[in-house]
N, C-alpha and C positions, 0 to 999 in steps of 0.2 A: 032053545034049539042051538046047538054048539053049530060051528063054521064048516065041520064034517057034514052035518046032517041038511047045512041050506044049499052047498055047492048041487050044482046043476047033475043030475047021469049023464053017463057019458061021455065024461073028459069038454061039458059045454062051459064056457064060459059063463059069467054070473048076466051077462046080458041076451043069453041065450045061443051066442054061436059057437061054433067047435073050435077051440084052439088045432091048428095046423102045424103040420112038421117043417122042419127049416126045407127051402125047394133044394135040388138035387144039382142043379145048375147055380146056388148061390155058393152050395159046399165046394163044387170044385174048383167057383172065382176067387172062393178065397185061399184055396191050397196050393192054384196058382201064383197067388200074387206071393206067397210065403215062400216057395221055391223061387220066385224069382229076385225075393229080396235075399235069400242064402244065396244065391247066386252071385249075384251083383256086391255084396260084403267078401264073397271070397276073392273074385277077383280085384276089387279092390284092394285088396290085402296083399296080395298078388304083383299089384303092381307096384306096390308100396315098396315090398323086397326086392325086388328088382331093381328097382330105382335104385336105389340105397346100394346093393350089392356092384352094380357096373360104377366103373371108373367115370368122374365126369373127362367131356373133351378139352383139352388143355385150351386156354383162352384162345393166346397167341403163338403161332408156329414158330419155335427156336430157328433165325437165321444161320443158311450156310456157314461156316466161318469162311474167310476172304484171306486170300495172299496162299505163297506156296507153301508147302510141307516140308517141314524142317525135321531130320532126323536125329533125337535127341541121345544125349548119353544120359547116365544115371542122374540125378540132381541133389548130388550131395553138396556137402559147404566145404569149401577149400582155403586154402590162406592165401596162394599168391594168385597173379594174374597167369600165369605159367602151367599151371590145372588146371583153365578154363577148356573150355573147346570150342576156339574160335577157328573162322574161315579167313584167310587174309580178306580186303575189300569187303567185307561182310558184317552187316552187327550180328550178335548171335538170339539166337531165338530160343534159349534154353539151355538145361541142360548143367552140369557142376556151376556155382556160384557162390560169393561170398556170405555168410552169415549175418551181414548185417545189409537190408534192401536201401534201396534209392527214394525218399519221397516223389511222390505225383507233382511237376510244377513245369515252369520253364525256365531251362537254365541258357547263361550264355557263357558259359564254360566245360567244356567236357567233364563228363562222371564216369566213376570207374567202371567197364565192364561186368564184373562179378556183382558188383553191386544192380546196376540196372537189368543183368539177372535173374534177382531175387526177387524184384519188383513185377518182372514178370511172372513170375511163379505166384505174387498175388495176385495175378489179373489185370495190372496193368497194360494199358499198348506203350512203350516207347515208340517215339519219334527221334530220328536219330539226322544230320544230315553235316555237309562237307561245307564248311562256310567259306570258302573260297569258290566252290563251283555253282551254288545257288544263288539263284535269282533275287535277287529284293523284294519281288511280286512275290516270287515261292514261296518263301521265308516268310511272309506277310501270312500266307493263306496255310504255315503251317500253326503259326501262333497265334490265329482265329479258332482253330480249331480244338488246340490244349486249351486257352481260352474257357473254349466255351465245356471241358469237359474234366476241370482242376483235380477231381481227381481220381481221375482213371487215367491219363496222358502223361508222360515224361517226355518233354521235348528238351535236346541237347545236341550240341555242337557233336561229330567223332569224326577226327580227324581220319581215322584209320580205312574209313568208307571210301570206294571208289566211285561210287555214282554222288551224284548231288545230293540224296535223301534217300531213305528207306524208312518204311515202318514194321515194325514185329509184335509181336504176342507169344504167347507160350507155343512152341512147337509152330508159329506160321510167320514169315515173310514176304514185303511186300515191296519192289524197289519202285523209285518214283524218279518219273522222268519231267521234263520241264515240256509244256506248264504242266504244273502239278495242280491238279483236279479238288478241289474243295470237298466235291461230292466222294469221290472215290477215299480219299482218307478218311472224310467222316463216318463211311459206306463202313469200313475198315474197322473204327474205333467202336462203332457201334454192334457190328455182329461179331466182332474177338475180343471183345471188353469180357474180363472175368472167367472166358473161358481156358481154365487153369486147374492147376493139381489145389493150389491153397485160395479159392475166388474170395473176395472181397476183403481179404487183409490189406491193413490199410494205417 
């Protein structure tokens, strides 16, 4: 007798019961769950591009920059001192300069204007002050602060200064009066450090 001829009538099973249809209620748990995993894959995917497509938020908030607003001329390179654009009683904050910049140090003899400059135009701060009107303390707490920052700082004697000290950066000025504030200069070097047409040459 072949396997055709022993199976049971009517769709019985070989131990005599009826095989059954899938329930009505298993069909739709599972057509749920397949829409809700196409669901859940898209949005996923979804957020994937998202993420990716927006900008992250920048770490840290770029500081103010500090000191006043210096209005600059063109910042071409010049030959003499007589091209620059300076303010009498003023160091300059920018603007025409020599071709060749000022190293970052502390000097105790004045450097050329066109030159410290240049320096600014890498992002340099000069620190500039009148060695005849500054304090010993002053003077102290300004070569803490080159010091501690070799090289982004030019600190140098200029005679040409009317107050005791001033400090600059590209386009900003900042004069200092006695005492002169540890905090506030470093405040200074710190949030106008490199902010310049050429940052970080060096």
């Amino acid at each position: 007798m072949s396997a055709e001829q022993r199976r049971p009538p009517g769709g019985a099973s070989s131990d005599g019961r009826a095989s059954k249809p899938p329930s009505p209620n298993r069909a739709m748990l599972i057509a749920a769950v397949a829409v809700i995993v196409v669901v859940a894959v898209s949005m996923a995917g979804g957020a994937l591009f998202f993420a990716q497509a927006q900008p992250l938020p920048q770490a840290t908030p770029v500081p103010n920059l500090l000191g006043d607003t210096v209005p600059l001329k063109q910042a071409d390179h010049v030959q003499t001192a007589a091209q620059l654009d300076l303010v009498p009683g003023l160091p300059p904050a920018g603007g025409p300069h020599f071709a060749q910049p000022e190293r970052p140090g502390v000097f105790t003899a004045p450097v050329e204007d066109g030159r410290a400059i240049h320096s600014l135009e890498h992002g340099i701060v000069w620190i500039s002050y009148r060695a005849d009107l500054i304090a010993p303390a002053d003077l102290e707490v300004l070569r803490q602060v080159a010091a501690a920052h070799p090289r982004d700082v030019l600190l140098s004697p200029r005679p040409a200064n009317a107050g005791p000290a001033a400090i600059t950066s590209w386009g900003r000025r900042l004069n200092l009066t006695a005492p002169i504030s540890m905090m506030a200069v470093e405040s200074f070097v710190v949030a106008n450090v490199d902010k310049s047409p050429e940052p970080g040459v060096r």
